[in-house]
Biopython code that builds the backbone (N, CA, C, O; Angstrom):
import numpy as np
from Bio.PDB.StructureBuilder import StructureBuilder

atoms = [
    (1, "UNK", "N", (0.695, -91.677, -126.789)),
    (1, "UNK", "CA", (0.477, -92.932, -127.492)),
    (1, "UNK", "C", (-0.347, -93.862, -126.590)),
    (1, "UNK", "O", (0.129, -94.022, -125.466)),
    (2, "UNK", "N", (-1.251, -94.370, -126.808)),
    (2, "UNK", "CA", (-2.151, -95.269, -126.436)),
    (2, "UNK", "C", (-1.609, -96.672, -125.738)),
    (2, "UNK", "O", (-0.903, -97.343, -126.491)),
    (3, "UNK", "N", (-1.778, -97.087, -124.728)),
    (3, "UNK", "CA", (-1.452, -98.425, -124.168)),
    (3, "UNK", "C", (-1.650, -99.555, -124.975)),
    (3, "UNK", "O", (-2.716, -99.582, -125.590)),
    (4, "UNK", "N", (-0.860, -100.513, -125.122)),
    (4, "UNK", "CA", (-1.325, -101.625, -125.725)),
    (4, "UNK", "C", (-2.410, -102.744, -124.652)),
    (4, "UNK", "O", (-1.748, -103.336, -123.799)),
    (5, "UNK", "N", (-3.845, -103.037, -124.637)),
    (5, "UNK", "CA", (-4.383, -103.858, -123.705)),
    (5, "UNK", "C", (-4.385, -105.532, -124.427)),
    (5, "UNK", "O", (-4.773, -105.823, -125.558)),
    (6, "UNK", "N", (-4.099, -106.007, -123.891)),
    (6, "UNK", "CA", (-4.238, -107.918, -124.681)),
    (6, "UNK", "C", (-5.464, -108.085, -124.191)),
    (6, "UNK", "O", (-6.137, -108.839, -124.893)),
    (7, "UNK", "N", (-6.143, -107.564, -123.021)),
    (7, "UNK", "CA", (-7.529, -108.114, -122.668)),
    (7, "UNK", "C", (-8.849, -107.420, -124.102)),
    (7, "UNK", "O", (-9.762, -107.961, -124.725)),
    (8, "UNK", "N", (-8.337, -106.191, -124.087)),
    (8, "UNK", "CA", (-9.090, -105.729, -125.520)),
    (8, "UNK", "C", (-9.299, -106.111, -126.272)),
    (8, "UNK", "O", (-10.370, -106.156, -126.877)),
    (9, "UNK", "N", (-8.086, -106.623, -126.542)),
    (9, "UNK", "CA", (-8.072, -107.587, -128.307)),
    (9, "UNK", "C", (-8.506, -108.979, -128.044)),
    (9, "UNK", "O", (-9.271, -109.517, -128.845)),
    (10, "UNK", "N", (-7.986, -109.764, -126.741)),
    (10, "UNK", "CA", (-9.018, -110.777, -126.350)),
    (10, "UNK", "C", (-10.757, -110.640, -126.706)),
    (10, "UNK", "O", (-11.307, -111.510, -127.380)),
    (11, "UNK", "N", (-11.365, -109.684, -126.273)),
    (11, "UNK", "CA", (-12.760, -109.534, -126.066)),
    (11, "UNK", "C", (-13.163, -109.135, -127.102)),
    (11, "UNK", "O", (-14.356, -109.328, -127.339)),
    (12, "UNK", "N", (-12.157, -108.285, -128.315)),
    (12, "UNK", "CA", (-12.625, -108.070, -129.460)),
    (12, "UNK", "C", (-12.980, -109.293, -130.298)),
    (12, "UNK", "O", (-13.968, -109.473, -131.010)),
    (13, "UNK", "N", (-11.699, -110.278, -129.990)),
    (13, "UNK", "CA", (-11.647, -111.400, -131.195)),
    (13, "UNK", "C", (-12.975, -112.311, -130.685)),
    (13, "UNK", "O", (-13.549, -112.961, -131.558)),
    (14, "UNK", "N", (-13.379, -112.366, -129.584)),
    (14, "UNK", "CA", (-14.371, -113.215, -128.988)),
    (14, "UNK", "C", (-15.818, -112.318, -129.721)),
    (14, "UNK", "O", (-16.864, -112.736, -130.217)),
    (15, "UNK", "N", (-15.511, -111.539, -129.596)),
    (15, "UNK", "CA", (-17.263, -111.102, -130.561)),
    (15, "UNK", "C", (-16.610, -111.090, -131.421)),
    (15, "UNK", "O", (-17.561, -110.813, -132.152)),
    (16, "UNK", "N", (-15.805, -111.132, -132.092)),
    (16, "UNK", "CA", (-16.176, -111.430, -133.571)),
    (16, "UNK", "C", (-16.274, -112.784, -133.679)),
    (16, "UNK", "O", (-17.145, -113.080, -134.497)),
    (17, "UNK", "N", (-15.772, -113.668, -133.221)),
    (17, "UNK", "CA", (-16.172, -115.406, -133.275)),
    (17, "UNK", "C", (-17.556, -115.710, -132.897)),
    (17, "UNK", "O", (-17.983, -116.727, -133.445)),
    (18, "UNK", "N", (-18.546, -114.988, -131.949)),
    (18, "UNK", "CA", (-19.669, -115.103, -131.527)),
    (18, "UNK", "C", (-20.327, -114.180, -132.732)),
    (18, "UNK", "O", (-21.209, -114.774, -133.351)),
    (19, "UNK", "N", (-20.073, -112.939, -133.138)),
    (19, "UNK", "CA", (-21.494, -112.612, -133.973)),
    (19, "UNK", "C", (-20.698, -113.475, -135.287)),
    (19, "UNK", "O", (-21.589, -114.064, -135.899)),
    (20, "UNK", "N", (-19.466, -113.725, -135.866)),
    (20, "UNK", "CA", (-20.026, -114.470, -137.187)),
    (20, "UNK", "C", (-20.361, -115.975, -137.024)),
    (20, "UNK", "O", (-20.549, -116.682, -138.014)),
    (21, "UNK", "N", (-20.438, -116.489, -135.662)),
    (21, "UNK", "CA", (-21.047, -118.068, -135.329)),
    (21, "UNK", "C", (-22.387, -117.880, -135.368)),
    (21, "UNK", "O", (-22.885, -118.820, -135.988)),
    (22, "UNK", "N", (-23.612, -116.730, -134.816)),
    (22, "UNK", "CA", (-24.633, -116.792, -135.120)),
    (22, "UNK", "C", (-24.772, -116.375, -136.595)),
    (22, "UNK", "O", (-24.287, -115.345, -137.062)),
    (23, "UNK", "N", (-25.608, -117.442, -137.393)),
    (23, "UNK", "CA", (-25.345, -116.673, -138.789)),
    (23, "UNK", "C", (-27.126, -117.945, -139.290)),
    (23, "UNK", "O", (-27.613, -118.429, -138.268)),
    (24, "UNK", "N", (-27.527, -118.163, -140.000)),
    (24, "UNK", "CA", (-28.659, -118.552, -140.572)),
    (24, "UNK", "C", (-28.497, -119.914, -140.779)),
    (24, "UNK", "O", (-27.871, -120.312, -141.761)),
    (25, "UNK", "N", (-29.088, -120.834, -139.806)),
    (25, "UNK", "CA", (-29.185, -122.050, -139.901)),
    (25, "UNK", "C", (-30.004, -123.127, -140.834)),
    (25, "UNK", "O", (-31.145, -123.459, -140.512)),
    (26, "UNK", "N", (-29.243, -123.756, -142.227)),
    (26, "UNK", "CA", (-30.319, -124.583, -142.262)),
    (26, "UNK", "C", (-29.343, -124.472, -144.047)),
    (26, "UNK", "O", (-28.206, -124.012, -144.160)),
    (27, "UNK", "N", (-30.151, -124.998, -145.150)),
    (27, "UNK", "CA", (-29.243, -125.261, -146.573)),
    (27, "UNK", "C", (-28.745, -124.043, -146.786)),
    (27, "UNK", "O", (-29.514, -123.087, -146.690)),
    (28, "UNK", "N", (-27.202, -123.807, -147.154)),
    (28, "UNK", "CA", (-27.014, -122.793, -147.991)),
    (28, "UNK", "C", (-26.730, -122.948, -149.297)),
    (28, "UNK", "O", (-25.661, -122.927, -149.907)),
    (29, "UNK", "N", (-27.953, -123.123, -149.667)),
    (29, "UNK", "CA", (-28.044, -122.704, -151.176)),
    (29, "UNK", "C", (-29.751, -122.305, -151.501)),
    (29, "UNK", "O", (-30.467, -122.128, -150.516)),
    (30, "UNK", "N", (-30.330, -122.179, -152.820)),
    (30, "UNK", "CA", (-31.460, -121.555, -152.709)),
    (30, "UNK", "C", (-32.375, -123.267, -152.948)),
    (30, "UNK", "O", (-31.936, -124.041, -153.798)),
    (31, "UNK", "N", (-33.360, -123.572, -152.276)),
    (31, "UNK", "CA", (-34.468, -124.819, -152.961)),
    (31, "UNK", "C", (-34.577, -124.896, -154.244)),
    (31, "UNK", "O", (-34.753, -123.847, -154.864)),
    (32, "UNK", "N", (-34.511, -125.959, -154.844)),
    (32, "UNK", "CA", (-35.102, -125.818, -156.317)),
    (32, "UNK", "C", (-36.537, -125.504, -156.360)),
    (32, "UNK", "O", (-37.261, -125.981, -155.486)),
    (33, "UNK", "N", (-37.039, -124.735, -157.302)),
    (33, "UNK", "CA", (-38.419, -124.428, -157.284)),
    (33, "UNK", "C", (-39.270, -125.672, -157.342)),
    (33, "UNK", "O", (-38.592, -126.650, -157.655)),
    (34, "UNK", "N", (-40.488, -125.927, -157.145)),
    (34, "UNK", "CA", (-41.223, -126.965, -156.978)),
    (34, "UNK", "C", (-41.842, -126.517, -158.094)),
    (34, "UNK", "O", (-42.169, -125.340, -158.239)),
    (35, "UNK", "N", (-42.094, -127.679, -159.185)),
    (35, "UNK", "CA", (-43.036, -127.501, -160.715)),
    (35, "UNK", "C", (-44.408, -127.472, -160.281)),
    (35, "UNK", "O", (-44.839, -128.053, -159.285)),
    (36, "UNK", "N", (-45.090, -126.743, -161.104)),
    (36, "UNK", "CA", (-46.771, -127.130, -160.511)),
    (36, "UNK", "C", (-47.145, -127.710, -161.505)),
    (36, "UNK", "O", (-46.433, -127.663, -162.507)),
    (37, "UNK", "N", (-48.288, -128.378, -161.519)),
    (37, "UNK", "CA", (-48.975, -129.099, -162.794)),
    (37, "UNK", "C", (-49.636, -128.547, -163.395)),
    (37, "UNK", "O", (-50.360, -127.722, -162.838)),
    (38, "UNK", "N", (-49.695, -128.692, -164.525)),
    (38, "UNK", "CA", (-50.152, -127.758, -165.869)),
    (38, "UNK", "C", (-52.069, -127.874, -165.315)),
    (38, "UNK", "O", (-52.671, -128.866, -164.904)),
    (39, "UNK", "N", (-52.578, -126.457, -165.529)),
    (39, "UNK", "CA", (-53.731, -126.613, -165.061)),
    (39, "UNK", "C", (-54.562, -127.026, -166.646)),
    (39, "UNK", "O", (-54.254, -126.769, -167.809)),
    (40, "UNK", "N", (-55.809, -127.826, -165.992)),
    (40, "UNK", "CA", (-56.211, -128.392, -167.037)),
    (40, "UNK", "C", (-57.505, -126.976, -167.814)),
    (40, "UNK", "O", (-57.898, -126.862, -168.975)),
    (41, "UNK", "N", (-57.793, -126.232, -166.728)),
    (41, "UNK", "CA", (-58.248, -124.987, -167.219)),
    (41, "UNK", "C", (-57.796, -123.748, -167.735)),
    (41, "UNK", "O", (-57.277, -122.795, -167.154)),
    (42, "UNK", "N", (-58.129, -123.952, -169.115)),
    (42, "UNK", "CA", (-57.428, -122.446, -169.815)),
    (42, "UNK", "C", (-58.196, -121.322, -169.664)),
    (42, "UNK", "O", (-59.409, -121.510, -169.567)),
    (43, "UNK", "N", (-57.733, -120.059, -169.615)),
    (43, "UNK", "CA", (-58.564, -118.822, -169.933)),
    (43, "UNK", "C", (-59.015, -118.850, -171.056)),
    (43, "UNK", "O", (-58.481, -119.745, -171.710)),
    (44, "UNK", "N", (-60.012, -118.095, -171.795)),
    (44, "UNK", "CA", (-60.463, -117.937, -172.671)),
    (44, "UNK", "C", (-59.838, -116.673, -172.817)),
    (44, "UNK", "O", (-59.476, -115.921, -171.913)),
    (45, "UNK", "N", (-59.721, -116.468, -174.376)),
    (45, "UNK", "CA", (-58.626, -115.072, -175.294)),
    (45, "UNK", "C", (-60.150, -114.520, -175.279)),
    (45, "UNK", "O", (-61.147, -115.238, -175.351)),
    (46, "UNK", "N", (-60.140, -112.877, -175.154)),
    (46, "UNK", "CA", (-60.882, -112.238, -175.985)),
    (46, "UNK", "C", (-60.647, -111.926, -177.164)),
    (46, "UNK", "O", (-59.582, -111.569, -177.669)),
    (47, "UNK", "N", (-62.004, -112.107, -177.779)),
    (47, "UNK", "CA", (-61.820, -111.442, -179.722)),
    (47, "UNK", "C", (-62.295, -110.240, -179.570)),
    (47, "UNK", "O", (-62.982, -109.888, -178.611)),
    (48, "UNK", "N", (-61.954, -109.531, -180.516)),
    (48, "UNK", "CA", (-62.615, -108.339, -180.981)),
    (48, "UNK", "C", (-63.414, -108.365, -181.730)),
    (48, "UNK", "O", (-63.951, -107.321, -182.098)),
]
sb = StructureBuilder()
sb.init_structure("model")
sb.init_model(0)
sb.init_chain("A")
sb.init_seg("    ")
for serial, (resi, resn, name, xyz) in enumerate(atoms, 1):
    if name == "N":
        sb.init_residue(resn, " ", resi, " ")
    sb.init_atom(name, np.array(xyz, "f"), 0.0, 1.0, " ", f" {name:<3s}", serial, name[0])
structure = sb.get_structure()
């Protein structure tokens, strides 16, 4: 049966507090899209 170490589980719980503290800085949620203004130039349809 395996030793119990407290320093193990110390150093385990410490990376896990360090990799989920680095995580993506800045809004979490998505930007609202920015509207563009209706262009005043249309394509032309081809006819047949």
């Amino acid at each position: 049966m395996p030793e119990f170490h407290p320093g193990r589980v110390l150093v385990g719980l410490l990376l896990a507090a360090l990799l989920a503290g680095c995580g993506q800085k800045g809004p979490l949620y998505l930007p609202k899209p920015q509207s563009q203004p209706p262009s005043s130039e249309q394509t032309p349809t081809a006819k047949p």
